[in-house]
C-alpha positions, 0 to 999 in steps of 0.5 A: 436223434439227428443226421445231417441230410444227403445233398439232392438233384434241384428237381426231384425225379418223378414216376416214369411209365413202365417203371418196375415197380411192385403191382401194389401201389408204392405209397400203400406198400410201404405203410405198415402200423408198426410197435415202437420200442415201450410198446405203443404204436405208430403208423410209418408212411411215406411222407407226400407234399401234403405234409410239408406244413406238419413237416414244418411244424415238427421241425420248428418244434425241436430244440436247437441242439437237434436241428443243428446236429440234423442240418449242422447249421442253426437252421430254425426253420425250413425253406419253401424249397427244401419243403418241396424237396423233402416232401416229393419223392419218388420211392426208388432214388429218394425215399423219405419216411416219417412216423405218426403217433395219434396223427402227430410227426414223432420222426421222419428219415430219407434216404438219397441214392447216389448218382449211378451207384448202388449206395445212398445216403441217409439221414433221421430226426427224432423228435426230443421227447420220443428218442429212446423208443427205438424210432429212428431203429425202425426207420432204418430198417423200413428204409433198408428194405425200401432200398434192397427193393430198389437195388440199393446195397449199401447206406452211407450217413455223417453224424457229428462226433457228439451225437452218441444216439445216431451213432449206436443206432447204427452200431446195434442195427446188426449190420457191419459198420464201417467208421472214418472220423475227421475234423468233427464228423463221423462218416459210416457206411455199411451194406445192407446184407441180410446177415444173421446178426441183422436178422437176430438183432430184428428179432430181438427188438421185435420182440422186445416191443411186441411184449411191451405192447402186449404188457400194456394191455394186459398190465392195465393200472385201471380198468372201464367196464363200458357197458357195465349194468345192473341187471343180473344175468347181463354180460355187462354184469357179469364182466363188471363183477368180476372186473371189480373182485380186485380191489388193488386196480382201479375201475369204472363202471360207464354206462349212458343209462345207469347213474349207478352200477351196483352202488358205484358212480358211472359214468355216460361215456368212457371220455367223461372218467376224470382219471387215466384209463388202461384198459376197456372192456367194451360189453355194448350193443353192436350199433354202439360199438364204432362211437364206443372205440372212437371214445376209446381212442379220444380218451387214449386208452390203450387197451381194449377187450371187445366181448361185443359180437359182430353180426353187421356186415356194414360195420367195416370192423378192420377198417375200425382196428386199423384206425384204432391201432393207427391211434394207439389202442389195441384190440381183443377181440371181437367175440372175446370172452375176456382175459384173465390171470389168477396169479397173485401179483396180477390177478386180473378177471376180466372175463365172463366166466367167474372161475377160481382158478389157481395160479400157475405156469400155463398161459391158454390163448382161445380164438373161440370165444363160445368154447372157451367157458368149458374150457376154463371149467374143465381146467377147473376141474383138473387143478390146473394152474393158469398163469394167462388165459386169453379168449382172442375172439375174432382175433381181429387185432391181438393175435397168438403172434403178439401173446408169444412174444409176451409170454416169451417174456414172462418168467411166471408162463412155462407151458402155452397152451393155443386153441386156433382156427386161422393163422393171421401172419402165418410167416411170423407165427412160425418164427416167433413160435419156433424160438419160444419152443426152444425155452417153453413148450407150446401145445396147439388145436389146430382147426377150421383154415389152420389145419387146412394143407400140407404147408400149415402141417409142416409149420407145426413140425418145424417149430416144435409145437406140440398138436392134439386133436381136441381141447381136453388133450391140450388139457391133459398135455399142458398139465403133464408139461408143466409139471413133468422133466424134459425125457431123455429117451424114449423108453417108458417103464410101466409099474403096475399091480394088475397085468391087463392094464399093464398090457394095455399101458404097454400096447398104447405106449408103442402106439404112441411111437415109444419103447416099453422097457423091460421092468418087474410086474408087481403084485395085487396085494403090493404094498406102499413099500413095493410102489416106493422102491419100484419107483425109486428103481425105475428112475435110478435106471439109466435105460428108463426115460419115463415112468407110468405108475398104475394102481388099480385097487382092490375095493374103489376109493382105498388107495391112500397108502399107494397114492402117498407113496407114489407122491413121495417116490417122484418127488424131485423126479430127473424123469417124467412120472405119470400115474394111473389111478384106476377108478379115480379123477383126472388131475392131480394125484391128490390136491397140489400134487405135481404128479397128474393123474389119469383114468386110463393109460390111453391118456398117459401114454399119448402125452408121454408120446408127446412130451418124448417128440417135444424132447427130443425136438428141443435137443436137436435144437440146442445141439445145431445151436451150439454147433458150429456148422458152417453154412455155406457160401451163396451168391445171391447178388449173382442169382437175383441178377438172373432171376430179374432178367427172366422174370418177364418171361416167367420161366428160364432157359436151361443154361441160366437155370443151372447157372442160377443153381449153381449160385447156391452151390447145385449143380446141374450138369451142362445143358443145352436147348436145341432144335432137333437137327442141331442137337448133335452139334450141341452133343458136340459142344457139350462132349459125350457120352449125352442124354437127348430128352424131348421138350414134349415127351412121355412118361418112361425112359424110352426113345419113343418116350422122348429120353435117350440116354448114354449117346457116344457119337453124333451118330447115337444122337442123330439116330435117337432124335429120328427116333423120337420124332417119329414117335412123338413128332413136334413135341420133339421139335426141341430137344434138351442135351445134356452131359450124362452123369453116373447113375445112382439114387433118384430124388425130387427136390420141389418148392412151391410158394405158399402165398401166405407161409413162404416156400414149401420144400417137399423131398422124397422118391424121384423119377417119373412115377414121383407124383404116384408114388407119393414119398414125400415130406415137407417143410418151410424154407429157410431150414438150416442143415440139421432139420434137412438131415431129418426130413430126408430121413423121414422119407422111404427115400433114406434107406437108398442112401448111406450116411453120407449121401444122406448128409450129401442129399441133405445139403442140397436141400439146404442150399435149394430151401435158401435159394427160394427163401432168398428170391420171393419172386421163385413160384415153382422150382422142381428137381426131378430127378436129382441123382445122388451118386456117392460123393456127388449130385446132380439134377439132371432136371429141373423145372422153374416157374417166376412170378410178380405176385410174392413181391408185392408184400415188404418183408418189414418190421410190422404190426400183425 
């Protein structure tokens, strides 16, 4: 895959002092290890003059048809000055990138601003045997975001008429192409907005190679147990025999001290196994542990499960996987316990707990290595059908990111189960989680640094994941998951024989924000018959959602009548049916049964609760996906403009402020910053009636606080400020006039940036008393107009506002959540208040802190 390459400046541009360039170094910033297309990694750099021999010796190694579609003449080799060139750029005007795998050149592209203008040309080479891998696809994106930083807005490139590969990359990149063809070439060029075509077609193709990455892990065509032993009770024993209980994969037993493990040939080093090794379970001392992944890496395994703990603080253990995902092997682990998969057309255990679970629908990621053999008991002992158990360890490669994307793709995994301490790419994570909610439900722990903070808290609300506090609850929520129908509703029938553990059905259903509806007691003698036709009633009836059948019977353990007629009633269910067999185990309600049992009805009506927000989430998400809300139109070339000239001084005044609102459609009436003895004349310019506010004032809305209000003449505003500075002295040396507007419901709209998940949007109450009294509701920005609706609804603030304010009010957070989604470098912007008056709003308010910090970390396409 080739591209002619833009003409250069005969001297290449070099650093000036005083650029503004990120605080990180430029070389460091944009070097990400990155998941090419059939899912083996790669590093992405950008090139230096120290690579012109490996340059060189790329180029000379590609056939003639690819060097002459890249430099449309034979060109067999490159010149000492256009090594020179190529190798020696600056990072703002001309930029070049290339791709290593395992230390070698697979690729590389430029890009060449053009002079005084914001487009540049750019152009790739792929080399022969690794196009199809989606590798120049990954360098123009990683180019682009080069190129957005340095205010580059367009690309342009000319591609001979043949090279049908060059071209399709730019057509599927998600970007608007524009084409001219004549006398042989293609000439393209195209802007490079964030567009939701481009951003979704990112996605997809992210998603796409992380799963194949993953794939290759877990689907290993063969498998080296290093460390493998013969002594009992030795984890290396214990991996190595369940390793081998599958007679279809392949494995090696590797162990520098045992000729034999358990009568099989073992071998001194990974390197010495005469076949292709896919994966590795690494159960070795720690001091063994680097010269074991180094081994690994030589060897070009793809895969590796570290059971290996590490305690050794002078082991750089992320320095090690960085070099070993530089090199093409993943990591699970350290700490891991191991992977699993009990279906049958897998059937992988290489884990240290010897369980026979059976196969089924529900995947469980553990970051725990030590909780998660009584997990796998416990799910044992409720039957649950597992179709991936994975014990992440440390997680200090393989994370929670890479498993979504991977079982977003397995047909076989219907629920997710996650049980996690920290959140590694956090951004990532609410992203990728929130897609896979839509088609799977996920069910997380949430714990240690991940339950720490309101912005984490509100990740899980917007994503659609499901929390419960403790392992058991994920048990018992998964199961019901992955059994059970979607609800429609709310409204869960109770069908009981005895009336306290219906009363108690009852309390815990409403406890857990869901409706009892109205059904007929039945009696302690019921029989089989009453139980099938109460059940068959209650799932015919449209205002019932969800059933919880109890049965407590007369003497423990002669219950088989009523336990085979639920099983038959709920066969097939359109609702979710639930049982409660007092005096029974949890699980099933008898072996292989889709209906899970429960103790007590706490259990059932918790997950009932669960399973009724998880519903009614996902509807809101298919109906704003199938809607056809038009987003509205923003300006943000205008606002980034506004945001750079001020970003130095690390606030703005008010007049760019509302400027830069009203970018995004906010409005903020006219707004001057006066001294106080010019504010009358500012009165005068902006027009009466106005509101005179102290630069230092109080809490109140007082002269003497520092807020006068509905000021008719200069004669009001001279009389306010003399006022005020007597009252407050210099503190009102400043003033802010600003035109009044009509009085209506007082709201805050506050973003924050959270270092690692973005921009939080908080809402609720506004006014002065907004911090004590704490009405407020949060989640991560962007979010489009459906989730804004329900957050402002979820606050106290909602019952002040009509249906349409509401809708009014929820916009503004839309177009507020946007604007700091948009520019990264926006630490605090904080509307208070903004005063919602039937058909308008406006801020009245407003507070904007900028700074250096965000931009330092390159929104890519990257491992991680």
């Amino acid at each position: 895959m080739e591209q002619t390459p833009p003409d250069a400046p005969d001297d290449p541009p070099s650093f000036e002092a005083g650029d503004d360039v990120p605080p990180t170094d430029p070389v460091e910033r944009w070097t990400s290890t990155v998941v090419l297309g059939d899912g083996a990694t790669a590093v992405v750099r950008p090139i230096t003059p120290a690579d012109a021999r490996p340059l060189t010796e790329f180029h000379e190694a590609q056939s003639p048809e690819s060097r002459y579609r890249r430099y449309f003449s034979p060109k067999p080799t490159l010149s000492d000055r256009e090594l020179a060139r190529f190798t020696t750029v600056d990072l703002v005007d001309r930029v070049a990138l290339v791709v290593e795998e395992h230390g070698e050149f697979i690729a590389w592209a430029s890009y060449e601003r053009l002079k005084n203008r914001t487009d540049a040309e750019v152009a790739f080479m792929v080399d022969d045997r690794q196009q199809g891998k989606g590798v120049a696809t990954l360098l123009l994106e990683h180019l682009a975001a080069i190129a957005k930083s340095n205010d580059i807005e367009r690309f342009t490139a000319q591609t001979l008429g043949d090279n049908r590969s060059m071209l399709a990359v730019f057509a599927k990149a998600g970007w608007p192409v524009h084409r001219r063809f004549e006398s042989g070439v293609v000439d393209v060029d195209f802007p490079l907005a964030d567009t939701s075509e481009f951003i979704d077609s990112v996605e997809r193709r992210e998603q796409r190679a992380d799963s194949r990455g993953v794939a290759r892990l877990l689907l290993p065509t063969s498998i080296a147990v290093i460390g493998a032993s013969d002594e009992d009770g030795s984890v290396g024993r214990s991996a190595w025999d369940n390793v081998r209980r599958d007679p279809r994969c392949p494995v090696y037993p590797v162990n520098p001290n045992h000729a034999t493990v358990t009568g099989q040939t073992a071998y001194p080093t990974i390197g010495d196994v005469p076949d292709e090794v896919g994966l590795a379970v690494v159960a070795v001392p720690e001091s063994s542990l680097v010269d074991t992944i180094h081994q690994c890496i030589a060897k070009r395994v793809r895969g590796a499960v570290v059971i290996t703990a590490v305690t050794d603080a002078a082991i750089d253990v992320d320095g090690l996987v960085a070099h070993a995902r530089r090199n093409g092997l993943r990591i699970i682990g350290p700490s891991s316990f191991g992977v699993a998969s009990p279906r049958s057309e897998v059937h992988l255990q290489a884990s240290l707990v010897d369980v026979d679970l059976p196969g089924g629908g529900v995947a469980i990621s553990m970051q725990s290595g030590t909780l998660a053999a009584s997990l796998l008991l416990l799910a044992d002992r409720l039957d649950i059908g597992l179709s991936w158990f994975v014990s992440l360890g440390d997680k200090r490669d393989v994370s929670a990111n890479d498993l979504l994307q991977f079982w977003e793709d397995d047909e076989a995994t219907t629920v997710i189960g996650l049980y996690t301490e920290s959140l590694g790419n956090p951004r990532k994570f609410a992203r990728i989680a929130r897609r896979v909610s839509v088609s799977k439900p996920i069910v997380a722990v949430r714990t240690g640094a991940a339950l720490i903070g309101a912005a984490n808290a509100a990740l899980y609300q917007q994503t659609g994941m499901i929390e419960v506090p403790t392992v058991v609850s994920l048990l018992d929520t998964v199961r019901v998951f992955a059994s059970q129908p979607l609800m429609n509703g709310d409204r869960v029938a109770v069908i009981s024989n005895a009336p306290s553990p219906a009363t108690l059905a009852a309390a815990t259903i409403e406890g857990a924000g869901m409706l009892v509806a109205a059904t007929a007691p039945l009696d302690w003698r019921s029989t089989a018959d009453h139980y099938r036709l109460a059940i068959a009633d209650a799932i015919a009836d449209q205002h019932v959602d969800a059933l919880m059948v109890i049965h407590a019977p007369a003497t423990l353990g002669r219950a088989s009548e009523q336990t085979e007629a639920i099983e038959m009633a709920a066969a097939g269910a359109s609702k979710p049916v639930v049982a409660v067999m007092l005096g029974a185990n949890d699980g099933p309600l008898r072996p292989g049964s889709n209906v899970p049992n429960f103790s007590f009805p706490e259990q059932a009506a918790a997950v009932l609760g669960r399973w009724a927000a998880y519903s009614a989430w996902r509807r809101s998400e298919h109906a704003e996906t199938e809607s056809d809300v038009l987003m509205p139109r923003f300006n943000p070339a205008r606002a980034g403009a506004i945001v750079r000239q001020h970003l130095d001084d690390g606030s703005m005044p008010p007049d760019a402020l509302g400027e830069l609102l009203g970018a995004y459609g906010v409005e903020m009436p006219p707004t001057a910053l006066a001294r106080v003895e010019d504010a009358a004349d500012a009165a005068q310019e902006i027009g009466f009636p106005v509101a005179v506010k102290a630069l230092g004032r109080r809490i109140g809305r007082s002269v003497e606080a520092g807020i006068a209000l509905d000021l008719v003449d200069r004669a009001d505003v001279i009389a306010a400020t003399m006022q005020m500075r007597e009252h407050l002295g210099d503190d009102a040396a400043e003033v802010y006039v600003q035109q009044m507007v009509p009085p209506g419901v007082d709201l805050r709209i506050r973003a924050t940036a959270d270092p690692r998940l973005g921009p939080l949007i908080t809402v609720g109450i506004g006014g002065a008393q907004a911090d004590a009294i704490g009405d407020e509701m949060s989640r991560l920005a962007p979010i489009s107009p459906t989730v804004a609706r329900t957050l402002v609804a979820t606050t106290r603030a909602a019952s002040m506002l009509s249906p349409d304010e509401l809708d009014l009010v929820a916009d503004q957070v839309t177009r507020v959540a946007q604007l700091v989604s948009d520019h990264v470098e926006i630490e605090l912007l904080d509307l208070n208040p903004v005063i919602v008056s039937g058909d308008e709003s406006w801020v009245v308010d407003a507070r904007i802190e900028l700074g250096k910090l965000a931009i330092a970390e390159p929104d890519v396409r990257r491992l991680g």
